[in-house]
C-alpha positions as CSV (number, residue, x, y, z in Angstrom):
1,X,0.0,0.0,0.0
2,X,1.2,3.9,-0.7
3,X,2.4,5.7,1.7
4,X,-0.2,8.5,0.5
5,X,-3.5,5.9,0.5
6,X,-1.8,5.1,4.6
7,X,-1.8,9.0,5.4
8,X,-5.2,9.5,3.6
9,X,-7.3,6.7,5.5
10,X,-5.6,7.7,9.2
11,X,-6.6,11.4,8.5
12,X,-10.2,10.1,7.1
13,X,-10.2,8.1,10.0
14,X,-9.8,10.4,12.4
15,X,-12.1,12.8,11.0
16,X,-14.6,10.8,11.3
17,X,-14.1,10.0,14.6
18,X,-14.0,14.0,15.3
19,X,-16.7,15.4,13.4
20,X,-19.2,12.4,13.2
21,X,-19.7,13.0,9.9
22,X,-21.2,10.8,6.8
23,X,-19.6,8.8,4.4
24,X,-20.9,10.6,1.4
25,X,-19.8,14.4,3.2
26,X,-16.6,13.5,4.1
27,X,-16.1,12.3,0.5
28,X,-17.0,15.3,-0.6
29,X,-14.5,17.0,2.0
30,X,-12.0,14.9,0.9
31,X,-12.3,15.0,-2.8
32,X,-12.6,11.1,-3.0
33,X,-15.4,9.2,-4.0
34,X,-18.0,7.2,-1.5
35,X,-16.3,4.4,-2.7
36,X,-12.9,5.4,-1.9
37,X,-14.0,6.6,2.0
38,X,-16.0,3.7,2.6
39,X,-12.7,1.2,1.5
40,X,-10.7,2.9,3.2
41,X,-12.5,2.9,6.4
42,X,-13.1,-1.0,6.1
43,X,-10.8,-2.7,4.9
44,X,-7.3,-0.5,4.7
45,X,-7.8,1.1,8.4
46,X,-7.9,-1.8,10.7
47,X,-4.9,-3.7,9.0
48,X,-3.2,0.0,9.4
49,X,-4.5,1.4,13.0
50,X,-6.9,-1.3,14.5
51,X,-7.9,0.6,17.6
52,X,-9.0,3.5,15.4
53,X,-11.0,1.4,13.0
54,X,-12.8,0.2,16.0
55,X,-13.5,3.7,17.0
56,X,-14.2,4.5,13.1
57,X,-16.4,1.3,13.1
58,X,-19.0,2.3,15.8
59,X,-19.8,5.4,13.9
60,X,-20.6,4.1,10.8
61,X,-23.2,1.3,12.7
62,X,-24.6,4.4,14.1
63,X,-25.3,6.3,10.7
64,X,-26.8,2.7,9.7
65,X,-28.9,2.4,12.1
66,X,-30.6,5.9,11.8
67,X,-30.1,6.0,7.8
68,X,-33.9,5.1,7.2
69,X,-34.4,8.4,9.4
70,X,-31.9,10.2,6.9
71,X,-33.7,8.6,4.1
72,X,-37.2,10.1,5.2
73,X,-36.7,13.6,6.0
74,X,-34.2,14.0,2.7
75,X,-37.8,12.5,1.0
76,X,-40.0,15.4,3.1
77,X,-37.9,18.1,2.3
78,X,-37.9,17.1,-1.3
79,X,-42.0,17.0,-1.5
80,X,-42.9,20.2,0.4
81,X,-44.2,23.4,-0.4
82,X,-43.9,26.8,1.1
83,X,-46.3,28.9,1.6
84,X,-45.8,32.6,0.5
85,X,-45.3,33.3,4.2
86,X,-42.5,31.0,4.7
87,X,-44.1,29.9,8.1
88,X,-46.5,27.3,6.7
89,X,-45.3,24.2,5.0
90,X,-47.8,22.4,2.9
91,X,-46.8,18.6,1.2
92,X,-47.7,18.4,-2.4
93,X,-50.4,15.6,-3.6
């Protein structure tokens, strides 16, 4: 493995750890791909730092388990409507 793929999944790692952030906005952050974060989180961090991966690991099962709440409200906010007041929120249908 590079010595640049080692730096970038330690300092992935630990952001995650930090900021508690998702998969998909830490790629972003990072200027990797989902795919790239999500290897590196799995598979390359606990042959490389174990105790972080473990750290890592527990805050990805956390975004699993509430991703169906993720999924819903990114749903709502995509089928409301507001009113011209901008108090009121209406769903469409």
């Amino acid at each position: 493995m590079h010595d640049y793929i080692k730096e970038r999944t330690i300092r992935i790692g630990e952001y995650v750890v930090e900021s508690k952030k998702t998969v998909r906005v830490i790629a972003k952050e990072f200027g990797v791909s989902k795919s790239t974060v999500h290897k590196d989180l799995t598979e390359r961090l606990p042959e490389i730092n174990p105790e972080l991966a473990n750290q890592v690991k527990e805050v990805l099962e956390y975004h699993k388990s509430i991703r169906h709440l993720r999924g819903g409200e990114a749903t709502r906010k995509k089928y409301k409507i507001h009113t011209p007041e901008g108090s009121e929120v209406k769903p469409v249908g």
